[in-house]
N, C-alpha and C positions, 0 to 999 in steps of 0.2 A: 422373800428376798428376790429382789430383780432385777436379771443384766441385759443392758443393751444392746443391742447384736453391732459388730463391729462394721464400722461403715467401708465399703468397698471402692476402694481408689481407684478412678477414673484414668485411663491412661490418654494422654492429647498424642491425637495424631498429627503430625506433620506427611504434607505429599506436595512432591514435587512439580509444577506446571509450567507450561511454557505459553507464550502467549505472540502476539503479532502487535511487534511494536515498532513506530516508523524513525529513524534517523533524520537529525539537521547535522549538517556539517559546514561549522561557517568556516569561512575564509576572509584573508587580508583583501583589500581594504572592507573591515566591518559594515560603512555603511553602503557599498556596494552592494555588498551580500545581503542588507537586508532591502534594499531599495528591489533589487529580486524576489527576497521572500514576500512583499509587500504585493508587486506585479501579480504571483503565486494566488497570493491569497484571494484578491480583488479578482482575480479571474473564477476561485473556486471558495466562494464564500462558505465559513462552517467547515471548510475540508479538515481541520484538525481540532474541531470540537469534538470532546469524550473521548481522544485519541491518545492513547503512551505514547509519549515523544522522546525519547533519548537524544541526549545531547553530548555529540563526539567532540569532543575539545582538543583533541590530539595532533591538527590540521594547525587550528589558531593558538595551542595553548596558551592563553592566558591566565594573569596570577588573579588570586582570592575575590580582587577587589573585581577586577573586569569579569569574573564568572557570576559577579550578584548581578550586577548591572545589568549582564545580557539575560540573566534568565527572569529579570525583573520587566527589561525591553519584550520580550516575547510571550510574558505573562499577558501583558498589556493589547496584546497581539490575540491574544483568545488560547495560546500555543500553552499546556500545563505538564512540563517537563518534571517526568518520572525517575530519571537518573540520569546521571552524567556518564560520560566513558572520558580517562584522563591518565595516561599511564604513568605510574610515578605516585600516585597520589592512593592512598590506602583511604583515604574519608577527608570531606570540607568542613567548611563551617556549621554548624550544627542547623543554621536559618537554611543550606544549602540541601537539593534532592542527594541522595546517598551515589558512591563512586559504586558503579558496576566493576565486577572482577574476576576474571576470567570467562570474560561473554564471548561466543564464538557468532562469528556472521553468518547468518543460513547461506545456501548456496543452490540453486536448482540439481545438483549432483545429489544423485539418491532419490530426488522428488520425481523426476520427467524421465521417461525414456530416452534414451540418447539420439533419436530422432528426431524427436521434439527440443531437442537442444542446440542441433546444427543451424549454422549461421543462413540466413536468409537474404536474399538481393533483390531489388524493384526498383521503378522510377515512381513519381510523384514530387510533391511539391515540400519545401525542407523548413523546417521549423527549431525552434529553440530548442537548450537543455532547461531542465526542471533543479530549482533547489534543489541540493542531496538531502532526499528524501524519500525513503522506501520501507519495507517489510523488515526489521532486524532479528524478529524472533519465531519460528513456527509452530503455530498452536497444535499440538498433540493431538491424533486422532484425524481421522479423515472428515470433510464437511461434507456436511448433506445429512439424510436420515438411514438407518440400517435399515429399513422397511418403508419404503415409500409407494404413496399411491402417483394416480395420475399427476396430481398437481404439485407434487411434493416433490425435493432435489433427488437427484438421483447420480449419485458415485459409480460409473462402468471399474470395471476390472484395471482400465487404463491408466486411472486416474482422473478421469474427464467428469468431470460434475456436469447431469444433464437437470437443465430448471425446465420443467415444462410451461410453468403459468407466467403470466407478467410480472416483473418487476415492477413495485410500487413505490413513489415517493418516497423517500427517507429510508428505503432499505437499503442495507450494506453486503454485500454479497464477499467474501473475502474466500480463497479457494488456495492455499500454496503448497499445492499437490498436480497439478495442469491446469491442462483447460478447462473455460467454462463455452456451455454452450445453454443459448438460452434460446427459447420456441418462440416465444411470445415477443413484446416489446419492453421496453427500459424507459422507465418514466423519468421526469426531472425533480433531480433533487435524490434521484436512488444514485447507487456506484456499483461497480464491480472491479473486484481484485484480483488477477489471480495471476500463477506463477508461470504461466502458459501464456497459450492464445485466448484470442477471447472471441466468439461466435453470436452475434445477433441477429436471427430470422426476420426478426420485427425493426420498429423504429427505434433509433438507438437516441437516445433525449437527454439522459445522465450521463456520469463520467466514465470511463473505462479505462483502467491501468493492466498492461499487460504486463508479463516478463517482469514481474514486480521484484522476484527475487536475484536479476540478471538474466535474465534469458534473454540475451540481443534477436536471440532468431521470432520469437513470440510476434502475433498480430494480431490486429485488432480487423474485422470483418463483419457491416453490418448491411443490410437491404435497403435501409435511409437512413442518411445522417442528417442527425440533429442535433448532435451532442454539446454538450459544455466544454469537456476536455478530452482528448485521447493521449496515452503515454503510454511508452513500450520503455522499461527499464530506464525510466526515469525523463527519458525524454517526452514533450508533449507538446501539443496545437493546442489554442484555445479556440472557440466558437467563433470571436471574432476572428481570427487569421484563416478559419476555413470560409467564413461567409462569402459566397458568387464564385469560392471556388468549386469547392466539393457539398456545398450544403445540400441535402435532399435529396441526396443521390445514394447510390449505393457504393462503396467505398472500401479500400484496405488500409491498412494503415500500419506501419513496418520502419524499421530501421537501415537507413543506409549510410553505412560510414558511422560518421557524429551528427546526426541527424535524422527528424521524424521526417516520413513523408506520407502524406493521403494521395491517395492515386484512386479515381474511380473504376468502377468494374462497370465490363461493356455488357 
């Protein structure tokens, strides 16, 4: 006679993670708001392919019908919105991404030294705001490697993510812990995020979003500009409004007031 040995139940683990995801926050009149997001886009093509987009409805609330629409409007748009923020509403329609609840906004407090947090002043030339559209969630864990060689990121004790090598096409560089500071150059079609300033040795040819989690005092600082886009907590220049200004030159780039400015370095 013979018995089967009793099979041993697997227990599922569940673990908690946090990730980096960017907000839209429309506004009245709709097609304003998107006649902007459109500007946005055409200026930074791809900018939110394979991107979590949360969508704050709290500004515009609108009912059932106008929440399909617009997230149908911004599908169409390349935008594949991950959840809603909507207070009042516990869950949508079922064809609808799920209602976020109890999501807190990161904050650069606790991320940056409070050095690195104080507000900063300059002259330069003044540029637009940016779609609301930023970092809403911070991803666990510091970026970079725990053991890095030469060419490998490198986290200082400060929080400063140091890259030694070039940035290459298509790389995403996302840091919301400070500064990034990078050795090399920044190729077209790469980006850098971070919650800080941002630092380019080399020629700066991609995009670069400082202060991404608010940090108004954050800047952007490279040896040549050639960029696509720069943005310091949401504000930004495109390529074309620096062009015969600041193009090629070596350059800062900061917040004054409600306003971006590039100002060259002598």
């Amino acid at each position: 006679m013979t018995f089967a040995a009793p099979l041993e139940a697997k227990s599922i683990r569940f673990r908690a993670r946090s990730f980096v995801a960017f907000t839209l926050t429309p506004e009245a009149p709709l097609d304003v708001w998107l006649e902007g997001l459109d500007h946005w886009i055409g200026n930074s093509p791809g900018y939110f392919a394979g991107r979590p987009v949360v969508l704050d409805l709290n500004t515009l609330k609108p009912d059932v019908a106008a929440i399909e629409s617009l997230v149908d409007v911004l599908g169409h748009r390349g935008i594949r919105v991950y959840a809603i923020e909507l207070d009042g509403h516990a869950a949508l329609a079922p064809n609808l991404p799920p209602v976020l609840v109890g999501a807190k906004e990161a904050t650069t407090d606790g991320l940056l030294p409070r050095k690195a947090r104080e507000d900063v002043s300059g002259e330069g030339k003044a540029e637009g705001r940016a779609p609301e559209a930023g970092p809403d969630k911070v991803a666990d864990g510091k970026a970079g490697a725990s053991k890095a060689g030469d060419s490998e990121p490198q986290v200082e004790a400060s929080g400063t993510l140091m890259i030694k090598a070039p940035i290459r096409s298509g790389q995403a560089i996302v840091h919301p812990h400070g500064d990034v500071i990078v050795l090399g150059s920044v190729a077209s079609g790469s980006e850098i995020i971070a919650a800080g300033s941002i630092h380019v040795y080399g020629t700066l040819r991609g995009r670069a979003s400082a202060g991404a989690l608010g940090n108004r005092g954050a800047r952007i600082f490279c040896r040549k500009n050639e960029a696509e886009l720069l943005a310091v907590d949401g504000w930004y220049v495109t390529a074309e409004e620096m062009e015969g200004v600041s193009r090629g030159k070596p350059v800062q780039a900061f917040l004054d007031g409600d306003a971006l400015r590039v100002s060259t370095l002598s």
